[in-house]
C-alpha positions as CSV (number, residue, x, y, z in Angstrom):
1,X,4.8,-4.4,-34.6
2,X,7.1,-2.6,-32.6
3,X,6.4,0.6,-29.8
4,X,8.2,3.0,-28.5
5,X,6.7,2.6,-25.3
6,X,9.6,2.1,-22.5
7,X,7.1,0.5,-20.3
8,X,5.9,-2.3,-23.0
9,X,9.5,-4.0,-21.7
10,X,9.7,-3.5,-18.3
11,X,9.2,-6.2,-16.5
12,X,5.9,-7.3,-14.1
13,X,6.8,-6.2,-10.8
14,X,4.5,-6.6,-7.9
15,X,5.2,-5.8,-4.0
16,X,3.0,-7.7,-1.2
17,X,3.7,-8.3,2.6
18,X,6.2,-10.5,3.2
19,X,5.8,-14.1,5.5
20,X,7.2,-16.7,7.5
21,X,7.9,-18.9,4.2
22,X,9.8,-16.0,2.3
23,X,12.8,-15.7,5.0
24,X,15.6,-17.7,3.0
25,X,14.3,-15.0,-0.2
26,X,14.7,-12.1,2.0
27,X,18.1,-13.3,3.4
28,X,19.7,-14.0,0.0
29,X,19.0,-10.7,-1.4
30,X,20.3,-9.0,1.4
31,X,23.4,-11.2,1.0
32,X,23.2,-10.4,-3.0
33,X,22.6,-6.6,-1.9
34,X,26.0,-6.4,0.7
35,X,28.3,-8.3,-2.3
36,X,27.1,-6.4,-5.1
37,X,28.2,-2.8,-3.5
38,X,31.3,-4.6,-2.2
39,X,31.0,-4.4,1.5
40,X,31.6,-8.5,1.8
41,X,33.4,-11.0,-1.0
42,X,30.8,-13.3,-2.1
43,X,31.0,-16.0,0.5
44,X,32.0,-13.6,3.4
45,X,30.0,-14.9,6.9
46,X,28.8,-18.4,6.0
47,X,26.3,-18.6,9.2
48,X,24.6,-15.1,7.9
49,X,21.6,-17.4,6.6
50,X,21.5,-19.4,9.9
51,X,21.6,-16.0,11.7
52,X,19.4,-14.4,9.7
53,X,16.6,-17.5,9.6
54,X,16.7,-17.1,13.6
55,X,15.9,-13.3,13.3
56,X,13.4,-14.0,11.2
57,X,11.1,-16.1,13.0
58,X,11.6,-14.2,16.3
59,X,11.2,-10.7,14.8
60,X,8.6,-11.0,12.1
61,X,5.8,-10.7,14.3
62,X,6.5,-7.0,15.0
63,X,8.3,-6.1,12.2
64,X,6.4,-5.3,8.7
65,X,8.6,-6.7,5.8
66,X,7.6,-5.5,2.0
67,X,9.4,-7.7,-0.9
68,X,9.3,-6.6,-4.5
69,X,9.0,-9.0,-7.3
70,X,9.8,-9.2,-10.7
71,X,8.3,-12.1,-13.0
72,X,10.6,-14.3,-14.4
73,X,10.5,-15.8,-17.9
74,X,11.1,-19.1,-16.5
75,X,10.7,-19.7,-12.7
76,X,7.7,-17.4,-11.6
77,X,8.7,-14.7,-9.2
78,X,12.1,-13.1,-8.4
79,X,12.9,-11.0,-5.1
80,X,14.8,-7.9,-6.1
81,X,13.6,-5.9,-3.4
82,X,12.5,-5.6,0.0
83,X,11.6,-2.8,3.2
84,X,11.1,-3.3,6.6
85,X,9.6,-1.5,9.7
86,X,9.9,-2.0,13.2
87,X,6.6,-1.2,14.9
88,X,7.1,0.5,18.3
89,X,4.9,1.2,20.8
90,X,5.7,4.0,23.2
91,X,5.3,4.1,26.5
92,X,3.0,6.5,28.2
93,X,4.1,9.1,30.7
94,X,1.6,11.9,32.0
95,X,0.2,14.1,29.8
96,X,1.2,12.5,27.1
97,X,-0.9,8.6,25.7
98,X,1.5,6.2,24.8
99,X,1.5,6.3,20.6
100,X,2.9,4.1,17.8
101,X,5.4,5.0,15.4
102,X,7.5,3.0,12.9
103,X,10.9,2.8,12.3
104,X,11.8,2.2,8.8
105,X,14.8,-0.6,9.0
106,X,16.7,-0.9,5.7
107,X,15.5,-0.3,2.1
108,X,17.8,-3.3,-0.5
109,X,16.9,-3.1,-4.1
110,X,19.2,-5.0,-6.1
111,X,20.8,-3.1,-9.0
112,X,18.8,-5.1,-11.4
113,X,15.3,-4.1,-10.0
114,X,13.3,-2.4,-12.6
115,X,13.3,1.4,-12.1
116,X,10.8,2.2,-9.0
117,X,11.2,-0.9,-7.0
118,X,12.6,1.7,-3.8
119,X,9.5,4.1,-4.5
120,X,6.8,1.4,-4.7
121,X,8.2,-0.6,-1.2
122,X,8.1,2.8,0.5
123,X,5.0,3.6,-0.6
124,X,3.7,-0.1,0.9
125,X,5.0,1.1,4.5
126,X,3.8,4.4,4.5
127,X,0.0,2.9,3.2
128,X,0.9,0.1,6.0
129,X,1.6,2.8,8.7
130,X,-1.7,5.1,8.0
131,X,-3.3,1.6,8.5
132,X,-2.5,0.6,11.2
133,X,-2.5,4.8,13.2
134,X,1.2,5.2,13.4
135,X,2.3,8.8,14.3
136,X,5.4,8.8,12.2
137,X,8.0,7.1,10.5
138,X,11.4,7.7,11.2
139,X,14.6,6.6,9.9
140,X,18.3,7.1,9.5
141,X,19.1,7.2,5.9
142,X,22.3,6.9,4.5
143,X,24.1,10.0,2.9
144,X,23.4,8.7,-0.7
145,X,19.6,7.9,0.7
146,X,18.5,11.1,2.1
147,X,17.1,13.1,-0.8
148,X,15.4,9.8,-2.1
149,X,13.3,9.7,2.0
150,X,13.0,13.8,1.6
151,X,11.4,13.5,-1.8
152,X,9.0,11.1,-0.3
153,X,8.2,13.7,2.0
154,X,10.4,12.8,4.8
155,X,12.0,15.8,6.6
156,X,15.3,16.2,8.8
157,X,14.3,15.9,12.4
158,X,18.0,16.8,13.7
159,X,21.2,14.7,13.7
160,X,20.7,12.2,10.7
161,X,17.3,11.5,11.5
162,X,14.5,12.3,9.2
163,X,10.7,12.3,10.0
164,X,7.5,11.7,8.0
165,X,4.6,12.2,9.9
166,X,1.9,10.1,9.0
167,X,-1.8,11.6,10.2
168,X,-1.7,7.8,11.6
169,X,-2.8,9.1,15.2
170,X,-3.4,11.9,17.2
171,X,0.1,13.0,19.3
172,X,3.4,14.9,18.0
173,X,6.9,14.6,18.4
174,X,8.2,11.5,20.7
């Protein structure tokens, strides 16, 4: 029987909060991510994954880091994705509460990620950040990124910086 159904071969993504144990997956895709668009030969900064482990453990407890998965035939899951943001907490002045807002790091989806892979791990933050009351999220996309954040509903907030507010809390503009 055969379909004409695009979707009957894509292959089973899911996208779930990243952890302590998936730091050496999250390092080589963003290795995989920097060769394949040519910033780095393959090889380039052998003590990246040293580097990066160290990050890892002392940042992931205020940073929230979103992997996409695709199943493999053979091996079980795949990282071809991931999205992180930094959670920052303002400080209070008078007149004005202190709030929390995110600030969304770096979006890597390897070339071979099924279609959607960048919408579905930006939809995980911006679920992640009406969770948890932030006021916005705000990033600095690169020129190629920018209409992908404003069809998400991001905005330009001035100078390369574009804005989402997210109805997380009560307070406007930093």
């Amino acid at each position: 029987m055969t379909t004409d159904d695009p979707s009957a071969d894509a292959p089973e993504v899911r996208v779930r909060r990243a952890g302590v144990p998936d730091g050496d997956a999250v390092a080589a895709l963003r290795r995989a991510w920097v060769e394949q668009r040519g910033r780095v030969r393959p090889g380039t900064d052998p003590g990246f994954e040293h580097g990066f482990a160290t990050w890892w453990r002392a940042e992931l407890s205020h940073h929230a880091v979103w992997v996409a998965e695709v199943r493999a035939e053979t091996d079980g899951w795949r990282v071809v994705g991931s999205l992180d943001v930094a959670e920052v907490a303002a400080m209070p002045a008078p007149g004005r509460p202190g709030e929390r807002w995110g600030y969304v790091g770096s979006l890597v989806a390897l070339g071979a990620a099924p279609r959607g892979v960048p919408r579905r791990l930006l939809g995980a933050a911006v679920a992640h950040a009406r969770d948890r009351g932030l006021v916005r999220l705000v990033l600095r996309p690169s020129p190629a990124g920018a209409a992908f954040y404003q069809a998400a509903g991001f905005t330009p907030a001035g100078d390369e910086i574009v804005v989402l507010p997210t109805a997380g809390g009560q307070g406007g503009t930093a």
